[in-house]
ChimeraX commands (.cxc) that place a marker at each C-alpha (Angstrom):
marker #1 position 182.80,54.06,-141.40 radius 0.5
marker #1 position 180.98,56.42,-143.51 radius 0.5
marker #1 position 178.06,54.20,-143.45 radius 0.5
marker #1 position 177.82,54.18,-139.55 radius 0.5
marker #1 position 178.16,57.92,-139.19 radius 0.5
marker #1 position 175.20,58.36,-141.63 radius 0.5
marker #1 position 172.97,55.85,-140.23 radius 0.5
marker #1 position 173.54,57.29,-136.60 radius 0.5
marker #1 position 172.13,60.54,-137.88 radius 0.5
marker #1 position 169.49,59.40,-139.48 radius 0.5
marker #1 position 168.38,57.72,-136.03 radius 0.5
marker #1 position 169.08,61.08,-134.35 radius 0.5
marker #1 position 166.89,63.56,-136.37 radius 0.5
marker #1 position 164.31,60.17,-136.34 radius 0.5
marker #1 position 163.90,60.82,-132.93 radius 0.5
marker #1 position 164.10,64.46,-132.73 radius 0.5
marker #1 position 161.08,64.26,-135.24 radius 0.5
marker #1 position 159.71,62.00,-132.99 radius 0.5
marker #1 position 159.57,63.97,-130.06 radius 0.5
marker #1 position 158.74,67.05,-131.99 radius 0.5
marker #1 position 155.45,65.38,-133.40 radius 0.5
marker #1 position 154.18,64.62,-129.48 radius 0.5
marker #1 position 154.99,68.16,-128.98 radius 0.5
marker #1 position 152.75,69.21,-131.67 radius 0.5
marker #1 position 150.06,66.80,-130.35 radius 0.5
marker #1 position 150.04,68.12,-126.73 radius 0.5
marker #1 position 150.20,71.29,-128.13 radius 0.5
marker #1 position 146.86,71.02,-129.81 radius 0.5
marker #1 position 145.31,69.18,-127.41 radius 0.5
marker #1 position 145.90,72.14,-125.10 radius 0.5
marker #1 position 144.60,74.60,-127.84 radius 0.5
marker #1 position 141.25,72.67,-128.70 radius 0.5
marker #1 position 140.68,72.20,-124.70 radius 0.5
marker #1 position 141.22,76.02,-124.54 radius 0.5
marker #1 position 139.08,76.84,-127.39 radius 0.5
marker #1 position 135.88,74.27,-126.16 radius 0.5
marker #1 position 136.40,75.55,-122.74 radius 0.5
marker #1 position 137.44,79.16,-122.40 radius 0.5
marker #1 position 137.38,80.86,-125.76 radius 0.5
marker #1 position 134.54,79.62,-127.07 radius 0.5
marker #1 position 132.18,80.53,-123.90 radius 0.5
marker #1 position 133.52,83.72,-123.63 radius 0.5
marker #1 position 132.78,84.48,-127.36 radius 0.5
marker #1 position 129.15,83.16,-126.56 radius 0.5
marker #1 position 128.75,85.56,-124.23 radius 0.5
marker #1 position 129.99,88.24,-125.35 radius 0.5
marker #1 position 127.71,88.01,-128.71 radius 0.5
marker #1 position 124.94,87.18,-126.70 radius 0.5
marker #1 position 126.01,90.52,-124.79 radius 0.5
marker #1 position 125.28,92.18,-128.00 radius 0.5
marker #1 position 122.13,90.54,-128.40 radius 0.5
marker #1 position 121.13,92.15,-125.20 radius 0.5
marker #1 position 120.59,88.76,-123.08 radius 0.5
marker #1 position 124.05,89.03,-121.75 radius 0.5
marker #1 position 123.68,85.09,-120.34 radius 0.5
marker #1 position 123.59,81.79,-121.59 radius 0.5
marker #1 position 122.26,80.15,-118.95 radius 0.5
marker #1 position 118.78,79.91,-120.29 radius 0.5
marker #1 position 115.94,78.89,-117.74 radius 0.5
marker #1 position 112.86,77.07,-118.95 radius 0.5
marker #1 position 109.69,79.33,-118.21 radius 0.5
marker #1 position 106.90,76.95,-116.23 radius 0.5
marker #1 position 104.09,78.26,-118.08 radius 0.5
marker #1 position 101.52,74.99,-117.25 radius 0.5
marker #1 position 98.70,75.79,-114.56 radius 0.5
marker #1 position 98.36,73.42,-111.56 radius 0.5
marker #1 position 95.59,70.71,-111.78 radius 0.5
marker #1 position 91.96,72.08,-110.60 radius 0.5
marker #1 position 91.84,71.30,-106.84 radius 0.5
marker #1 position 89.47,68.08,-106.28 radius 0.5
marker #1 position 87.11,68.61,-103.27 radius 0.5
marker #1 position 85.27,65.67,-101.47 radius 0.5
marker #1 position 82.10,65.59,-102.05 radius 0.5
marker #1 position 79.93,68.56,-99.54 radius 0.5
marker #1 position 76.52,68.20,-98.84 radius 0.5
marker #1 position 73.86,70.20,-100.35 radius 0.5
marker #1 position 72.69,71.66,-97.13 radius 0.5
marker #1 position 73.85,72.04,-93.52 radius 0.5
marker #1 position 72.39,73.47,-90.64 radius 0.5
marker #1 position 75.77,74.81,-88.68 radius 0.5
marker #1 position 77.99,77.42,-89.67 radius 0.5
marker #1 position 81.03,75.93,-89.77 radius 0.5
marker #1 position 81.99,73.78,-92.64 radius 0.5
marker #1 position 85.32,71.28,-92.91 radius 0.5
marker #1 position 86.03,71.23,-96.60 radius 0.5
marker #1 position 89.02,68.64,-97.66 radius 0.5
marker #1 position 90.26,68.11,-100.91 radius 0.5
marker #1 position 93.35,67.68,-103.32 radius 0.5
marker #1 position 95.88,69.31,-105.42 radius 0.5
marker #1 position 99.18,69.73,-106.97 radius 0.5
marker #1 position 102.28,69.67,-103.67 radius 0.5
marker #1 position 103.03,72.37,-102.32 radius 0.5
marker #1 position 100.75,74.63,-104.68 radius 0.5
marker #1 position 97.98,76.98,-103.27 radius 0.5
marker #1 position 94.46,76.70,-103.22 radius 0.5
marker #1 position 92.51,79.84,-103.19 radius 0.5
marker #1 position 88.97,80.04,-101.52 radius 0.5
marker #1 position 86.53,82.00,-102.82 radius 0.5
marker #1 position 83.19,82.62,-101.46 radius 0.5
marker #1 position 80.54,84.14,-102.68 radius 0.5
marker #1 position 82.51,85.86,-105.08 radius 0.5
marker #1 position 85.18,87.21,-103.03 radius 0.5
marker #1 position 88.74,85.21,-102.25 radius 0.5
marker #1 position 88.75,84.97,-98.40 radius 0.5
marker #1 position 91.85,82.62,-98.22 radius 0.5
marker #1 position 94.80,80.63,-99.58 radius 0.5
marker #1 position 95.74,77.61,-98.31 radius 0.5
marker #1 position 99.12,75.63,-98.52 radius 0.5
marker #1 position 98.68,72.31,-100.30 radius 0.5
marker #1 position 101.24,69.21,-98.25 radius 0.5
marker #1 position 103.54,67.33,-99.40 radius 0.5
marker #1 position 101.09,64.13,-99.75 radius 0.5
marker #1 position 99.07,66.60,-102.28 radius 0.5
marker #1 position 95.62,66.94,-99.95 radius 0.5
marker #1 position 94.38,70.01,-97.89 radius 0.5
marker #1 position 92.06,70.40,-95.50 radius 0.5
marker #1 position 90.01,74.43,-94.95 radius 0.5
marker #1 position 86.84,74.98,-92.68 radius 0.5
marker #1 position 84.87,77.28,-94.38 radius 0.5
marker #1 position 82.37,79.69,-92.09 radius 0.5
marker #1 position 79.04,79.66,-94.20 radius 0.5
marker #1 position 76.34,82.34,-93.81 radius 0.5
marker #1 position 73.04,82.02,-93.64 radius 0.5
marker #1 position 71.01,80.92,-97.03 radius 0.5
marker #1 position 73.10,79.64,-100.32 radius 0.5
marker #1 position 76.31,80.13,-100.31 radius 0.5
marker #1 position 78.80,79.47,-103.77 radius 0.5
marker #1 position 82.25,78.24,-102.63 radius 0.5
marker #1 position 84.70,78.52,-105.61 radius 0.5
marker #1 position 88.30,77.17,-105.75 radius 0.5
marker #1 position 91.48,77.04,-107.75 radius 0.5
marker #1 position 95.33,76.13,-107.62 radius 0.5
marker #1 position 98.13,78.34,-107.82 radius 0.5
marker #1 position 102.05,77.14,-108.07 radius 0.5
marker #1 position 105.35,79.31,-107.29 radius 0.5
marker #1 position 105.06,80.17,-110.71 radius 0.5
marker #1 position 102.05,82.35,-110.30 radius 0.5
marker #1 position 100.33,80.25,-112.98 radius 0.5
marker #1 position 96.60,79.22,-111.97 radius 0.5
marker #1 position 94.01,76.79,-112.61 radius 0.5
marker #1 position 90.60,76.91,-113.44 radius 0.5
marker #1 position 88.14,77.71,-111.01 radius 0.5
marker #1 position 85.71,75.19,-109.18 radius 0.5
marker #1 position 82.38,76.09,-108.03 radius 0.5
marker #1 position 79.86,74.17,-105.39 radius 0.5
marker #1 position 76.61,75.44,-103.89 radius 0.5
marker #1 position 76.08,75.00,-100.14 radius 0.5
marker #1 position 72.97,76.09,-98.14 radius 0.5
marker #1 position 72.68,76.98,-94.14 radius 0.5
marker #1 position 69.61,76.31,-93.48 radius 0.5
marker #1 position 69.44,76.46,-89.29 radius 0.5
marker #1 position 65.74,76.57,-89.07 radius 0.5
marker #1 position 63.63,73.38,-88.64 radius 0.5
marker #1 position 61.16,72.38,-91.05 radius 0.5
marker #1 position 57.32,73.47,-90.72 radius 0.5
marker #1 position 54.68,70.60,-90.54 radius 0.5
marker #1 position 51.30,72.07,-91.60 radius 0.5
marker #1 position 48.27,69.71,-91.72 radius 0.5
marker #1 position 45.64,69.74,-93.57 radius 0.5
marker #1 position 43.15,67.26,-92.48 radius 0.5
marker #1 position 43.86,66.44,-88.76 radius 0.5
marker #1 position 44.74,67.69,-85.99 radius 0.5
marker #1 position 44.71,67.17,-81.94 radius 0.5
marker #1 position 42.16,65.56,-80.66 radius 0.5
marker #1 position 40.41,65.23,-83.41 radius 0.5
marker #1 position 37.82,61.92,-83.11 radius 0.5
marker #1 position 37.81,59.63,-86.77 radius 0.5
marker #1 position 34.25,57.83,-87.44 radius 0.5
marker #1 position 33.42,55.10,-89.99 radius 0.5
marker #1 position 34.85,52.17,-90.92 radius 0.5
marker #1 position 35.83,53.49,-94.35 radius 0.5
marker #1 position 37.89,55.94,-92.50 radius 0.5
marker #1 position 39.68,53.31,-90.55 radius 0.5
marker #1 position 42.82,53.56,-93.02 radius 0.5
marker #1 position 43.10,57.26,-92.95 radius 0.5
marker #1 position 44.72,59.22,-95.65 radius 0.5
marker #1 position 46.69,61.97,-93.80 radius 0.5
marker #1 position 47.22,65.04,-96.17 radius 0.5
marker #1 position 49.92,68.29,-94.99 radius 0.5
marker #1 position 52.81,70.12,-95.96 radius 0.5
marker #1 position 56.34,70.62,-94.92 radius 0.5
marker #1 position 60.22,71.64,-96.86 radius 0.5
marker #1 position 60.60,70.06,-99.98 radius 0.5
marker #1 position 62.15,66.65,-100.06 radius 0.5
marker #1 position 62.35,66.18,-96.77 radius 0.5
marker #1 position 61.95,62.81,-94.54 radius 0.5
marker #1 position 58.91,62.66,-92.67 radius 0.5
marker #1 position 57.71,59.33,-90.48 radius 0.5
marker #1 position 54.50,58.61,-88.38 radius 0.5
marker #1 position 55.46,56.19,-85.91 radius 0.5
marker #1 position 56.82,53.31,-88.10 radius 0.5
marker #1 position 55.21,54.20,-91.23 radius 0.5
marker #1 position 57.28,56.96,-94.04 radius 0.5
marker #1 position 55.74,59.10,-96.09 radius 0.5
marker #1 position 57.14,60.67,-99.43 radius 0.5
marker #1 position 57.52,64.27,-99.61 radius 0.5
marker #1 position 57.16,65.85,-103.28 radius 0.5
marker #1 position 59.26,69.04,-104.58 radius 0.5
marker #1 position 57.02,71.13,-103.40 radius 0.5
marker #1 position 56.28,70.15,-99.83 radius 0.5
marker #1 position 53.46,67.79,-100.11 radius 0.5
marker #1 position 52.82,64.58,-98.85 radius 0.5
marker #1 position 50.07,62.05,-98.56 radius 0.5
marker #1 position 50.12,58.86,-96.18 radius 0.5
marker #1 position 47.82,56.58,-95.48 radius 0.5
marker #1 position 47.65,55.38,-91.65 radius 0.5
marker #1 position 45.82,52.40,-90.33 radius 0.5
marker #1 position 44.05,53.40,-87.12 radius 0.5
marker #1 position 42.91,50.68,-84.09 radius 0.5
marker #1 position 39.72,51.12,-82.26 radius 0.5
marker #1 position 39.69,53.70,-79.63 radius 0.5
marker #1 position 42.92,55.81,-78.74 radius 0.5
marker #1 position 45.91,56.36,-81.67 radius 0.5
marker #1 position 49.31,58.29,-80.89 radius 0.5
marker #1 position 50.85,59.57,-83.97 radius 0.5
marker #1 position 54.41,61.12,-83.94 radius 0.5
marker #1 position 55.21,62.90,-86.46 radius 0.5
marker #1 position 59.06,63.13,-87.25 radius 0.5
marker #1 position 60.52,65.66,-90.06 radius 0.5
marker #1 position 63.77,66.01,-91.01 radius 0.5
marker #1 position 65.49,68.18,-93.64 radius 0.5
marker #1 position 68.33,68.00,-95.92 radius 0.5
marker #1 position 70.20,70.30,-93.70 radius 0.5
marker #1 position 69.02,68.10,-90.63 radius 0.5
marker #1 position 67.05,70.26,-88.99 radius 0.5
marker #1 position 64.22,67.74,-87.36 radius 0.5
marker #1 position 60.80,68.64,-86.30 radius 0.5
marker #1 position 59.03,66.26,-83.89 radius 0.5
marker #1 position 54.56,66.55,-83.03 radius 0.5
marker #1 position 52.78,64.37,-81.53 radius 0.5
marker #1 position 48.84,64.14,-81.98 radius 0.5
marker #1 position 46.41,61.93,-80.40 radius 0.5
marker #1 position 43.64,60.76,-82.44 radius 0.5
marker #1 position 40.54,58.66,-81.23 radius 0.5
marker #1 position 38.67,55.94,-83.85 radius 0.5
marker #1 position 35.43,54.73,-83.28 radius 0.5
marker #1 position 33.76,52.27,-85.66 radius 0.5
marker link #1:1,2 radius 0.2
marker link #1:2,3 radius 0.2
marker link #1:3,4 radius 0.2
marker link #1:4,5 radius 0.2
marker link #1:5,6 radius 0.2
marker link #1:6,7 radius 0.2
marker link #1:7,8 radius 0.2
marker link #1:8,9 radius 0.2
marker link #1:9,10 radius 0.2
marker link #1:10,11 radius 0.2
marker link #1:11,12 radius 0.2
marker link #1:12,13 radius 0.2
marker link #1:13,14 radius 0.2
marker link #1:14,15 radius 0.2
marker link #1:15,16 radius 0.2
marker link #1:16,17 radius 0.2
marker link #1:17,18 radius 0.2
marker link #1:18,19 radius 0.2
marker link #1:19,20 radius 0.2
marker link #1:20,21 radius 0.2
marker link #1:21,22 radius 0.2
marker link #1:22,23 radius 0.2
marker link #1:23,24 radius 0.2
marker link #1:24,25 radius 0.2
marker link #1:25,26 radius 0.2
marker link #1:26,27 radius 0.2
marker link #1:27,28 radius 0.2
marker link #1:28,29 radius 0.2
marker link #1:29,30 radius 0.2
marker link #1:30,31 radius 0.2
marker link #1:31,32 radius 0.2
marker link #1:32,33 radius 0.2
marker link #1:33,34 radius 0.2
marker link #1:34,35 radius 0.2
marker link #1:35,36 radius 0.2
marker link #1:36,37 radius 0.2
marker link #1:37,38 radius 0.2
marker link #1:38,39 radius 0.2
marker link #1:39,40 radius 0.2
marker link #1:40,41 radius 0.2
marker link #1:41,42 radius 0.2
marker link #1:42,43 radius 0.2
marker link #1:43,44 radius 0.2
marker link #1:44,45 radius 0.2
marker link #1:45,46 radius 0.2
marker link #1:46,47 radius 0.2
marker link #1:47,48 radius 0.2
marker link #1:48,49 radius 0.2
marker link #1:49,50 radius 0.2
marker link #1:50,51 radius 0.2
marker link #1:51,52 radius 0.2
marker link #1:52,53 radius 0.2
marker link #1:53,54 radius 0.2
marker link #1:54,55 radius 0.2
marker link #1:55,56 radius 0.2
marker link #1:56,57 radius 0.2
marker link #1:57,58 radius 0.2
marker link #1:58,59 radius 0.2
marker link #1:59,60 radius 0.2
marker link #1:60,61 radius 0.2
marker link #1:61,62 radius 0.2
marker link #1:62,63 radius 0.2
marker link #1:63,64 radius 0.2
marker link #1:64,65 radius 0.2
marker link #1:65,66 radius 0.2
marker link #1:66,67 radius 0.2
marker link #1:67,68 radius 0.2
marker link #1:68,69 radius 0.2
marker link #1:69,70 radius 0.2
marker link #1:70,71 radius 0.2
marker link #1:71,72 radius 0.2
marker link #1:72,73 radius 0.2
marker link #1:73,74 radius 0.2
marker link #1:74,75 radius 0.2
marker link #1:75,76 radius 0.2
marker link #1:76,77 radius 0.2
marker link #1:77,78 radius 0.2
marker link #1:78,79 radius 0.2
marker link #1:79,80 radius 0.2
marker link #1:80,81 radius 0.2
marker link #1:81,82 radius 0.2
marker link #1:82,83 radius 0.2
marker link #1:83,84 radius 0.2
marker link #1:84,85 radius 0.2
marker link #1:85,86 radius 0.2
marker link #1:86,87 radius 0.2
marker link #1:87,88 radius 0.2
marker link #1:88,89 radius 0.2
marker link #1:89,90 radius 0.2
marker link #1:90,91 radius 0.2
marker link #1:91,92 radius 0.2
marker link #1:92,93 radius 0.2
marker link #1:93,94 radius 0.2
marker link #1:94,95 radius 0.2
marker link #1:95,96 radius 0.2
marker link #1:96,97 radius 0.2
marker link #1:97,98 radius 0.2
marker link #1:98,99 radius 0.2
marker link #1:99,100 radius 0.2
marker link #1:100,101 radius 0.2
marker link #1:101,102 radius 0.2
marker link #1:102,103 radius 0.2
marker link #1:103,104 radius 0.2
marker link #1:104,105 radius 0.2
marker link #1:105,106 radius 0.2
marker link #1:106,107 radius 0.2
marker link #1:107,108 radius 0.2
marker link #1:108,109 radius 0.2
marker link #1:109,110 radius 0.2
marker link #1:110,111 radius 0.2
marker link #1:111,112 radius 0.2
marker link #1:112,113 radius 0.2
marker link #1:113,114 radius 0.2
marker link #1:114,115 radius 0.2
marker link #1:115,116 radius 0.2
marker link #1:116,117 radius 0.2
marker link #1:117,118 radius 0.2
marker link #1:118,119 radius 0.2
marker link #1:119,120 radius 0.2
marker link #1:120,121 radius 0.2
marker link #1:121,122 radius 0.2
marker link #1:122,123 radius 0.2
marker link #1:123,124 radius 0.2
marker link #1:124,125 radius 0.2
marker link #1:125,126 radius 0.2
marker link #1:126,127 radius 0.2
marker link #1:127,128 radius 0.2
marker link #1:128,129 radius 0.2
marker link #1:129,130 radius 0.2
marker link #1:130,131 radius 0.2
marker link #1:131,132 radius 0.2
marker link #1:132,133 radius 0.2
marker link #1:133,134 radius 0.2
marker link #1:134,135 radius 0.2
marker link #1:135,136 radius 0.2
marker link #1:136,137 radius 0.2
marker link #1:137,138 radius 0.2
marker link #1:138,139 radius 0.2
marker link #1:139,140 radius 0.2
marker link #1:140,141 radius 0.2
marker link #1:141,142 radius 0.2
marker link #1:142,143 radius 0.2
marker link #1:143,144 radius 0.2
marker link #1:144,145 radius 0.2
marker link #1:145,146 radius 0.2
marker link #1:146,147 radius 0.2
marker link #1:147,148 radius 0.2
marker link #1:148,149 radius 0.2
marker link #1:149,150 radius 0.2
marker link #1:150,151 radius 0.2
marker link #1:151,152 radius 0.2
marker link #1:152,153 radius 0.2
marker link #1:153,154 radius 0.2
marker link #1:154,155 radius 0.2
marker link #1:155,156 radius 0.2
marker link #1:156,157 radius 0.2
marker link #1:157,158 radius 0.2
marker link #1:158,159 radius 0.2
marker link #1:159,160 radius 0.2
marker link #1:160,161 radius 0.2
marker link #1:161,162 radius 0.2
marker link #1:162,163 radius 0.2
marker link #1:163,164 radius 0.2
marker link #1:164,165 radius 0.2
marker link #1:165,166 radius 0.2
marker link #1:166,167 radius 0.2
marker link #1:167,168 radius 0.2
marker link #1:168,169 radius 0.2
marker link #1:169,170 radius 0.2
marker link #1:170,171 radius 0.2
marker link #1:171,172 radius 0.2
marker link #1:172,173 radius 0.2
marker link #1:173,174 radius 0.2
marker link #1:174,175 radius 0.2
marker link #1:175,176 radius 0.2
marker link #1:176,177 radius 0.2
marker link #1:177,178 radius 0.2
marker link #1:178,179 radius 0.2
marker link #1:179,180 radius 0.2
marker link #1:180,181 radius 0.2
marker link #1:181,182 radius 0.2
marker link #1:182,183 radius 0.2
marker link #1:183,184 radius 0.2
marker link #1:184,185 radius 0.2
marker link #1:185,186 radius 0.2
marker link #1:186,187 radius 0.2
marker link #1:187,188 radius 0.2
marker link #1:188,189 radius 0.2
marker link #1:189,190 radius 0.2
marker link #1:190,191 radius 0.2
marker link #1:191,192 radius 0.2
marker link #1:192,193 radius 0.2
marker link #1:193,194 radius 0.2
marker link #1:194,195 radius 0.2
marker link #1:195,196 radius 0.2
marker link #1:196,197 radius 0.2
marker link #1:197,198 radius 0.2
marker link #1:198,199 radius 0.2
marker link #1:199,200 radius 0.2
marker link #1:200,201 radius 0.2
marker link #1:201,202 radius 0.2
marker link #1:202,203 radius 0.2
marker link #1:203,204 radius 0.2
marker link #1:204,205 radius 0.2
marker link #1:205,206 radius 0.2
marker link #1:206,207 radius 0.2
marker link #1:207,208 radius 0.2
marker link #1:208,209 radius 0.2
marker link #1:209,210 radius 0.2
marker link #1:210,211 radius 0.2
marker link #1:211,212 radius 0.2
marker link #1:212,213 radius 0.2
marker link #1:213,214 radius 0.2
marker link #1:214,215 radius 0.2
marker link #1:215,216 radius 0.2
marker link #1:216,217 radius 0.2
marker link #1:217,218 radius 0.2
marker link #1:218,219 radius 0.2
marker link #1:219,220 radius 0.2
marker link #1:220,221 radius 0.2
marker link #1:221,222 radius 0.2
marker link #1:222,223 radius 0.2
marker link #1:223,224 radius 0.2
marker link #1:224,225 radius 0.2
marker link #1:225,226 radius 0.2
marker link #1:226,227 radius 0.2
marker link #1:227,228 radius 0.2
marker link #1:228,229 radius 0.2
marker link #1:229,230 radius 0.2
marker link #1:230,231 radius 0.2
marker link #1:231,232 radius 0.2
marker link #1:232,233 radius 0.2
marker link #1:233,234 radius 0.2
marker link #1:234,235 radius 0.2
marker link #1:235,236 radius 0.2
marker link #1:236,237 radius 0.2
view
């Protein structure tokens, strides 16, 4: 009987052991959750506090400049006022216009990264500059192209003929017309072209017939500006 008795208390203070062990292991369960999730933030913050930040929650700093905005390709020159100017660049950034120097606008770039600005050019050169900017305030470099209005058409000056004039000779039947208009421009007489030089010049050689000869003269600029005389010439053998 003595036996029994002490092997029922052993089984008793077995389990009591028992039970106080799971105790102990909820127990610091509890205490390592509360450290990780309330003690130890607090204490972060509070030495940050110190440190004169006062927050953990640190936010990265967007310190990188939108891409350069990429225009289409504008012609050199243009002969009206009013020029569409279409591009692309970083969604939802800002492009800033410049002209001339001077920033005249800011437009919103869409979702699908293009934009689209019509310019008002004034007369002669004009230098139409560019660059992104993102919520950030950070900017890209700036982007320059050159654009002339040119609204005036293009001078033809002759040197060598004129209207009316009567051509003699059979050595003279393949006529080398001489004259002088805008640089690079396109000149024609009737069906035949002529090259115009940097400086204005051309020379073309025209093949008159016997008797009366209309020559039309067409000139066209870079800007396309067009200039249109007609002379009549008479050949005689």
């Amino acid at each position: 009987m003595k036996k029994k008795a002490t092997s029922r208390l052993t089984r008793t203070q077995g389990k009591k052991m028992a039970r106080q062990s799971v105790t102990m292991i909820v127990f610091s369960v509890l205490a390592v959750i509360l450290f990780v999730f309330v003690i130890m933030p607090r204490a972060i913050n509070i030495f940050f506090g110190f440190l004169g930040t006062g927050d953990i929650n640190f936010k990265e700093e967007d310190n990188v400049p939108p891409q350069i905005p990429i225009v289409l390709p504008l012609p050199e020159s243009v002969k009206e006022s009013a020029l569409m100017i279409e591009g692309y660049g970083e969604a939802e950034s800002m492009v800033i216009i410049i002209k001339n120097g001077e920033e005249v606008d800011e437009i919103k770039v869409d979702d699908d990264g293009s934009f689209k600005y019509e310019a008002n050019l004034s007369e002669g050169e004009n230098k139409i500059g560019f660059y992104g900017k993102d919520e950030a305030e950070n900017e890209s470099d700036v982007k320059e192209v050159f654009v002339t209005l040119d609204m005036e058409s293009p001078t033809l000056e002759l040197e060598n003929l004129e209207n009316g004039q009567e051509i003699l000779l059979k050595e003279n039947q393949s006529y080398l017309i001489k004259g002088k208009t805008e640089p690079h421009a396109s000149l024609s007489i009737n069906d035949r072209s002529g090259y115009v030089d940097g400086e204005g010049n051309f020379k073309v050689s025209y093949y008159l017939q016997e008797g009366d000869n209309e020559l039309k003269f067409i000139i066209e600029d870079k800007a396309g500006n067009v200039t249109e005389q007609t002379l009549n010439i008479k050949f005689r053998y």
